[in-house]
C-alpha positions, -999 to +999 in steps of 0.1 A: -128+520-619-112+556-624-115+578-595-139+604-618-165+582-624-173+566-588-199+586-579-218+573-607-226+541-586-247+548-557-259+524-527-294+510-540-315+478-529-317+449-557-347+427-551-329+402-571-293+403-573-295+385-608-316+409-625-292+434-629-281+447-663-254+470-678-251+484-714-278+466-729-265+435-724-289+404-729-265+383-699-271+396-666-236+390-656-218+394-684-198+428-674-179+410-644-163+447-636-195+466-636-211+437-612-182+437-588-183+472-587-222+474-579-222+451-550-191+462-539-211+495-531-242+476-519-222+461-497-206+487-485-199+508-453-234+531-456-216+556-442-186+558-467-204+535-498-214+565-521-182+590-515-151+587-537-124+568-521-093+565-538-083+542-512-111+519-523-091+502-552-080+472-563-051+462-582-045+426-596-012+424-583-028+400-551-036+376-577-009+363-587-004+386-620+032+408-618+021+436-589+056+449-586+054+487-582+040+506-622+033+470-633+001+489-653+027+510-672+046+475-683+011+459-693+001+490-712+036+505-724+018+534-702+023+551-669+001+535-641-034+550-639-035+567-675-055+539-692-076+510-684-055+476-685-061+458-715-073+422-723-040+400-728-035+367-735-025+348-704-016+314-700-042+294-690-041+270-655-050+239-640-086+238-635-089+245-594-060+263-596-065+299-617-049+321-594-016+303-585+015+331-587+037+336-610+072+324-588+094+342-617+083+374-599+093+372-566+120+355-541+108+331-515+111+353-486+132+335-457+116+351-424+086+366-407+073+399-417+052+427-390+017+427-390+001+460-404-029+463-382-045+435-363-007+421-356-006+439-323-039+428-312-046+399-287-079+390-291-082+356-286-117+340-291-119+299-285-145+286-310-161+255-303-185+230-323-216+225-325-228+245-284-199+223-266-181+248-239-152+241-228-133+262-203-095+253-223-080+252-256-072+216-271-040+232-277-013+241-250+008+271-248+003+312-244-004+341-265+021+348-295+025+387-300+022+400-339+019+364-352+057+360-356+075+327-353+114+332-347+134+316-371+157+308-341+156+279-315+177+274-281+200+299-301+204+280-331+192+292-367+163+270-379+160+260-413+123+271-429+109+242-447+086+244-477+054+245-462+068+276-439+086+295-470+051+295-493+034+309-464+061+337-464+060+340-501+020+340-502+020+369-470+049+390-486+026+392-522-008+395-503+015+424-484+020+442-523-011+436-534-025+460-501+003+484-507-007+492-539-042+493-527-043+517-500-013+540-511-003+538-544-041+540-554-040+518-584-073+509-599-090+476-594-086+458-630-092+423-616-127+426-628-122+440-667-092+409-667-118+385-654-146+397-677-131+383-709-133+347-690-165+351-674-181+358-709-166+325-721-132+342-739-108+313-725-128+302-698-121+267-685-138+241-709-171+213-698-163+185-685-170+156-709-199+139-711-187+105-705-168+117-676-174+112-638-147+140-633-153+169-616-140+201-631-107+200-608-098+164-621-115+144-595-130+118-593-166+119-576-166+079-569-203+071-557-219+102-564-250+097-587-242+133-605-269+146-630-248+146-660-276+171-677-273+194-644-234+193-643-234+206-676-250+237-677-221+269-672-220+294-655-209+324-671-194+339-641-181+325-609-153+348-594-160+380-576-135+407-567-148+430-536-110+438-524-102+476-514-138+486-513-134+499-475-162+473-466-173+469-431-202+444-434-204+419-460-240+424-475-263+391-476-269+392-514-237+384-517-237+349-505-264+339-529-240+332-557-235+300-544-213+295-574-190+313-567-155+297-568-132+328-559-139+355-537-116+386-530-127+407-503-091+415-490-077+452-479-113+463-461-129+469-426-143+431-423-145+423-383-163+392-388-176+368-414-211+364-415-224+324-412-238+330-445-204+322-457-212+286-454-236+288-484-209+290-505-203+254-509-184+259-544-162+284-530-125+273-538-103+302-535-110+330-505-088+356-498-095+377-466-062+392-458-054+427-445-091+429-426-097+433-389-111+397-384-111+384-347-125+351-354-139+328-382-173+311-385-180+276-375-199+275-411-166+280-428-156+245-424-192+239-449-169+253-474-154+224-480-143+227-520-116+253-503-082+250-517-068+283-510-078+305-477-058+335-471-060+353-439-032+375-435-026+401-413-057+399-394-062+396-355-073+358-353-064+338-321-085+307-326-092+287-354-127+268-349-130+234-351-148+231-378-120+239-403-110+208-397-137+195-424-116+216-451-102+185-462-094+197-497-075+230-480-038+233-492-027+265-480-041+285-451-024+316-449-030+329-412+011+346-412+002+381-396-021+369-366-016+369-327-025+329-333-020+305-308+014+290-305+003+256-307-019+261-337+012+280-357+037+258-341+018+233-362+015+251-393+052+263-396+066+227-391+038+203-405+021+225-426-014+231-436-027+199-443-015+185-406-032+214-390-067+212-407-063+172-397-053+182-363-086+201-361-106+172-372-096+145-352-094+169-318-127+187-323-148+175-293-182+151-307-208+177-309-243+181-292-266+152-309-293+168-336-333+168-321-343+131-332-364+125-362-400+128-355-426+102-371-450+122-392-484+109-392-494+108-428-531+095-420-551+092-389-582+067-377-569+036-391-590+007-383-568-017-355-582-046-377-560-034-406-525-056-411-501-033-403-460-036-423-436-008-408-405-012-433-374+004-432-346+006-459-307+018-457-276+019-475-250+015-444-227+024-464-197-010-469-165-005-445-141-006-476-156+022-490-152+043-459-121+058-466-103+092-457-100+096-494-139+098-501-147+112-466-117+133-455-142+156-438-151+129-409-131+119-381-111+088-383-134+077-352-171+086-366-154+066-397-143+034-384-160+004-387-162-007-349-178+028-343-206+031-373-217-006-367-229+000-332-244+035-345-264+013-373-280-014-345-286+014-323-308+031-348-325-001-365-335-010-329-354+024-325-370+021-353-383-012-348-396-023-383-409-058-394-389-059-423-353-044-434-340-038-466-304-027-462-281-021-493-238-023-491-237-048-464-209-073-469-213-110-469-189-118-432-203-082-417-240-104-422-230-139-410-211-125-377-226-094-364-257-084-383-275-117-379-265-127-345-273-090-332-306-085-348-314-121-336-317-111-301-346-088-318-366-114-332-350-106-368-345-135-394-327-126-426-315-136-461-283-121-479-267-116-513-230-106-525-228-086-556-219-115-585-181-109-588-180-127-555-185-158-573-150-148-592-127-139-559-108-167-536-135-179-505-120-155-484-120-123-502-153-133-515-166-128-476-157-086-479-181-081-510-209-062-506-243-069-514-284-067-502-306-084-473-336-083-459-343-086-425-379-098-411-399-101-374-397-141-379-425-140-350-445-119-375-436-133-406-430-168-428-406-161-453-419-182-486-396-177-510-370-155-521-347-146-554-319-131-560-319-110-596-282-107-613-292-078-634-258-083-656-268-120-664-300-117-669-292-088-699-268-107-714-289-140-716-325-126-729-328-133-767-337-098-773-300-082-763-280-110-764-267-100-795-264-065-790-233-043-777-243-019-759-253-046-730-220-060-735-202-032-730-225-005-708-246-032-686-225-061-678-198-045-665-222-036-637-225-062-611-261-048-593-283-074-579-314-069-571-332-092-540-374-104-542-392-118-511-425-131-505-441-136-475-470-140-457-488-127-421-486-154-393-515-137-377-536-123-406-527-148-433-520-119-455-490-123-483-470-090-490-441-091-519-411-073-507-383-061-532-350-045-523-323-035-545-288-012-551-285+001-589-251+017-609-242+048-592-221+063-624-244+099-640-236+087-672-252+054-670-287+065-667-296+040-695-278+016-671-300+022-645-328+020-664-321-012-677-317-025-643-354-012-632-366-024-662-350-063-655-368-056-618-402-048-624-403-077-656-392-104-627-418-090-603-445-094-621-439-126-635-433-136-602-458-120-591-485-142-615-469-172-600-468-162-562-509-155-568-512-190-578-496-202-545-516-229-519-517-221-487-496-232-457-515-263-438-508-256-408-482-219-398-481-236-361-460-261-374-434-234-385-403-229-361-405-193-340-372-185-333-365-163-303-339-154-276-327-180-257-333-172-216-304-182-192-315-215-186-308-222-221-346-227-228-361-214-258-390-207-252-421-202-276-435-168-278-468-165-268-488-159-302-521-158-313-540-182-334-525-178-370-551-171-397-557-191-430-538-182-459-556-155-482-561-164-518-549-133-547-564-135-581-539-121-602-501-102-597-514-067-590-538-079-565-510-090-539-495-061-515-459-050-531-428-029-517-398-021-537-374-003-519-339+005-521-304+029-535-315+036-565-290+063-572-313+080-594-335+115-589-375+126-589-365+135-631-348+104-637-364+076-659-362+053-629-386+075-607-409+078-641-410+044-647-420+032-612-445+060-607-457+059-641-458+024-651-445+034-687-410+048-704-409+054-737-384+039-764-371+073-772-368+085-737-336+108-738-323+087-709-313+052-733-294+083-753-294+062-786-286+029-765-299-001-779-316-028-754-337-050-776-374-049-765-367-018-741-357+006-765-385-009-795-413-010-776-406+005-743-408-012-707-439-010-691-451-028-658-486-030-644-484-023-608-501+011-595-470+022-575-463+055-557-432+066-535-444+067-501-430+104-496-446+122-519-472+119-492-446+150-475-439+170-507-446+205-504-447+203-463-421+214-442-419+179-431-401+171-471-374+151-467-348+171-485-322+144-492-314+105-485-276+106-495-258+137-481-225+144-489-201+178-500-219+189-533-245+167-531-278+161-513-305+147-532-331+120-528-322+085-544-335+059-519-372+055-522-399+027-507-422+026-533-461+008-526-491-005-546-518+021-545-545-003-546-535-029-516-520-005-493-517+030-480-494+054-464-499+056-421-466+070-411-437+083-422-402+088-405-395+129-409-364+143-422-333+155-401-327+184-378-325+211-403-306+232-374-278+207-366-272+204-407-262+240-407-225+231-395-226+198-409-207+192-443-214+158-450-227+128-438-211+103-416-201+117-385-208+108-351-244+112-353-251+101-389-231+065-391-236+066-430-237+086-462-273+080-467-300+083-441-327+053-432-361+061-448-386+041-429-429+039-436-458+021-419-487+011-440-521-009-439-531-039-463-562-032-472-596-050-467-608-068-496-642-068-503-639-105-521-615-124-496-613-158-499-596-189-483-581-219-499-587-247-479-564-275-500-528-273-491-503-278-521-468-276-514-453-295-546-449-267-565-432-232-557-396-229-543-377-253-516-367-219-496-406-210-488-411-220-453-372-206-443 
């Protein structure tokens, strides 16, 4: 902005920072120099915000454009400061990477240059995670004055490798950029250049629809993306507050948590706020030439980061939490009194080594508070049968990589570790029944079952179908569903395994049809159906757990699978009500711990009740529970709360699945999801899967309204310790999704019966396992 018309903008409060407007225009952001400006002087110094500063430009020369000295005369055919840049054409780069320089202007620059303010500075503030003090540094050696590094060793001349001679190139511009700044006074055209973009004139295109790529090119394995949500643009997402003279950053600033670059380099900064970790889209920050002593834990939130510049500044300790900035490529920290070790370990491994270093030496941080039970209703008769169920994806080993999870520690991420995490937590929760998703077939036989049998557990266990296709021992690593039950508690009857894929493909109505062929074959989800029945009360409860497609664009898929679900559950259902009952439940084997003797001993139990009697499908007790990858708008959630889905429901997007998409797919079940019973509290459980760029709820325990209800609930996380948490696992979360876990009553029926003639030729061989 010319000097002359500064004082045109003065300091003003903006109850909402998106309401603003300039020149009539319909798009609140459209003008991205007019909004720079403006909250440039909102965030401003108060002191200095509303006086003309020529010092208080901005030229684009730090972005990687040509910044030599009267580079506005070569753009324009002008000299510098006579006209506003014009819009040019300009190359246009990688997604992810907008900003990268131009290396035709400049020579890689082959030593260290003097800090310009905070150089001579030795502040040196140890940050540490998550309230754990610690009297030393997890890295040895002294003070280094200025930041410098001496490109000399024991005498010798030391050769500066790559990683070292981009940092020097990267300081040397980010040193040009201020120059022009502060004393040549050139005007801040980052803005007008990014306008063009932000308005849509060459700005980076959508990402397909059929895509599961991100807008940088990766791929977002596992992560149940709303394709619908993905797609709407921003018009706007970089922000230019550089030169400005700031001294505080102002808090409306950080909600634009879509931002992806953010200048606020050649100011007054001496501290980020925490706020900064809102910005979880952020992928480009440049911070240099500021007086910061320190950086936020909440930075390492930020952890879409590619590009961090920090140049001459008067940081001494990085905080551990970087260490989560696992997508972080350059960290430009040339210019600070920084620890030796820390530098030593960004000149000769470079930044990627340093940021790991960070991770794997940050000490394991103070636990979170536990998660509270929240009583959802109070004075429930003792006579009432009471099911406490818990479900869980535990998230397979061979999906626990470094690649998906770079932001955990290789020792919160290891198999040996996260297994003892996942018993611990099942045994506090103590639930009759356990519906746990991505648990392979070997990780069942020899630790699950032989851990949870010391807790009375008994359980069943399915492998995805390509199992079947793989040699016996590979076949042992796939992944699949089981159930765990209180064999003291309950008989197991039968149980069922549903190969969604197979059963598509073989029902008259799609067999013929391509779309199952080619969109829900391919998909190897299985879902798992038990039925049992109360040693005590007598009472028979259907219990249904499943894992659906994960891809956002195969809601249809998904849908399908639900679909295949609740058809087999009430058919089974019809069939399970026409049942006999058991002659005699003593005659039943209890299994239980053995003592040291080598006795087993029978567990002292009361008298078991006679089997009740069910008229019809919807009058026995059901719970379907499970990952099912799919949000409150989804048609999964509409069809299980609902009962109904439409043909024409936007979700089979023109798909064709036989009777599904002619008639639509209803079920008769009254279900509900047992949380809803928190919605609108401040008890809500915000999310079940929890991971950089998304936290959403897609694990659910859904009931039948008219046989049971809702007693208590198990409450969300500490809402505090997820402030400096990223993504889930760490050390206190063993997997990406958290256990959801409900207690409910069966309800007394008015018109219970008994049977009194036992029948056991009929129904499966597997019910009294």
């Amino acid at each position: 902005m010319a000097d002359g018309h500064r004082h045109l903008l003065q300091p003003f409060s903006i109850p909402n920072p998106l309401s603003v407007q300039y020149g009539g225009s319909n798009n609140p952001v459209a003008n991205g120099f007019f909004l720079n400006s403006l909250l440039s002087h909102f965030a401003a110094d108060p002191t200095t915000a509303s006086k003309p500063d020529a010092q208080g430009q901005n030229t684009r020369g730090m972005y990687g454009q040509n910044h030599q000295q009267g580079h506005n005369s070569r753009l324009n055919g002008a000299p510098g400061r006579q006209a506003m840049p014009m819009l040019y054409s300009f190359q246009q780069q990688q997604p992810g990477h907008p900003h990268q320089p131009h290396g035709q202007h400049h020579q890689v620059i082959q030593q260290d240059h003097p800090g310009h303010g905070g150089g001579s500075s030795m502040i040196g503030h140890s940050v540490f995670s998550s309230g754990v003090l610690s009297n030393t540094s997890p890295f040895s050696g002294g003070n280094m004055q200025n930041g410098h590094s001496s490109t000399t060793r024991g005498g010798q001349a030391q050769q500066i490798n790559e990683h070292w001679a981009e940092q020097l190139r990267l300081h040397k511009e980010a040193e040009r950029a201020n120059t022009t700044m502060m004393e040549q006074h050139q005007p801040n055209y980052f803005a007008r250049l990014k306008a063009s973009e932000n308005r849509g004139i060459g700005g980076a295109p959508l990402p397909a629809g059929n895509s599961t790529l991100t807008a940088d090119g990766e791929d977002d394995r596992r992560r149940p993306w709303s394709v619908e949500k993905s797609n709407v643009r921003q018009e706007w997402h970089q922000m230019d507050l550089s030169g400005q003279g700031l001294r505080i950053l102002s808090p409306p600033l950080f909600s634009y948590t879509f931002l992806k670059e953010l200048y606020i380099a050649s100011n007054r900064l001496t501290y980020l706020p925490a706020e900064i970790g809102k910005l979880r889209n952020l992928q480009h920050l440049e911070a240099s030439n500021n007086l910061l002593s320190e950086l936020p834990p909440e930075i390492g939130m930020c952890t879409n980061l590619k590009t961090l510049l920090l140049f001459e500044n008067q940081i001494h300790e990085l905080p551990f939490e970087l260490g989560s900035l696992y997508r972080l490529e350059t960290l430009g920290i040339n210019g600070n009194p920084l620890n030796p070790a820390l530098k030593e370990e960004i000149v000769e491994r470079g930044t990627k080594s340093l940021i790991n270093t960070l991770l794997e030496q940050a000490p394991v941080p103070l636990p979170p508070a536990p998660r509270k039970p929240i009583v959802v209703q109070e004075d429930v008769s003792q006579n009432l049968e009471r099911v406490k169920l818990l479900t869980w994806n535990i998230l397979c080993d061979k999906y626990a990589t470094t690649t998906l999870y770079g932001y955990t520690p290789t020792g919160a991420l290891s198999w040996e570790y996260r297994k003892d995490r996942i018993i611990q937590e099942i045994r506090e929760r103590d639930a009759d029944i356990l519906c746990l998703q991505e648990i392979a077939t070997d990780v069942f036989r020899d630790f699950f079952s032989p851990e949870l049998a010391q807790d009375d557990y008994k359980g069943i266990q399915w492998p995805r179908p390509k199992a079947k296709t793989m040699s016996e021992k590979d076949a042992q690593a796939v992944d699949g569903c089981a159930v765990f039950y209180k064999a003291s508690k309950w008989i197991l009857l039968d149980k069922q395994l549903l190969d969604y894929a197979n059963i598509a493909i073989n029902r008259p109505d799609m067999k013929n049809q391509h779309d199952i062929f080619n969109r829900v074959m391919p998909k190897d989800n299985i879902g798992v159906i038990c039925f049992f029945e109360s040693r005590q009360t007598g009472a028979r409860i259907i219990v249904a757990n499943t894992h659906l497609a994960w891809e956002p664009t195969l809601a249809d898929v998904k849908l399908v699978q639900t679909a295949i679900l609740m058809e087999h559950l009430t058919k089974l259902a019809e069939k399970y009500a026409r049942w006999q009952p058991l002659k005699d439940k003593r005659m039943i084997q209890v299994p239980s711990s053995m003592t040291e003797d080598g006795v087993e001993p029978r567990p002292d139990l009361p008298d078991p009740a006679p089997s009740q009697e069910y008229r019809n499908n919807t009058d026995i007790p059901l719970l379907v529970c499970g990952d099912y990858n799919s949000t409150y708008d989804s048609s999964v959630y509409e069809l299980l709360s609902m009962g109904r889905v439409s043909p024409n429901h936007s979700d089979f997007n023109k798909y064709q699945y036989g009777n599904f998409t002619r008639d639509g797919i209803e079920h008769p079940f009254s279900m509900r999801s047992a949380y809803v019973h928190l919605n609108g509290t401040p008890d809500e459980l915000p999310f079940t899967n929890y991971v950089p760029g998304f936290a959403e709820v897609i694990d659910y325990i859904w009931y039948s309204t008219n046989t049971m209800e809702v007693v208590e609930l198990l409450g969300p996380p500490d809402q505090q310790h997820l402030k400096r948490v990223p993504g889930f696992p760490n050390y206190h979360f063993p997997a990406d999704h958290i256990q959801i876990s409900a207690e409910f009553v069966i309800k007394a029926r008015k018109d219970k019966k008994m049977l009194t003639e036992p029948d056991f030729g009929s129904g499966s061989n597997d019910r009294r396992n």
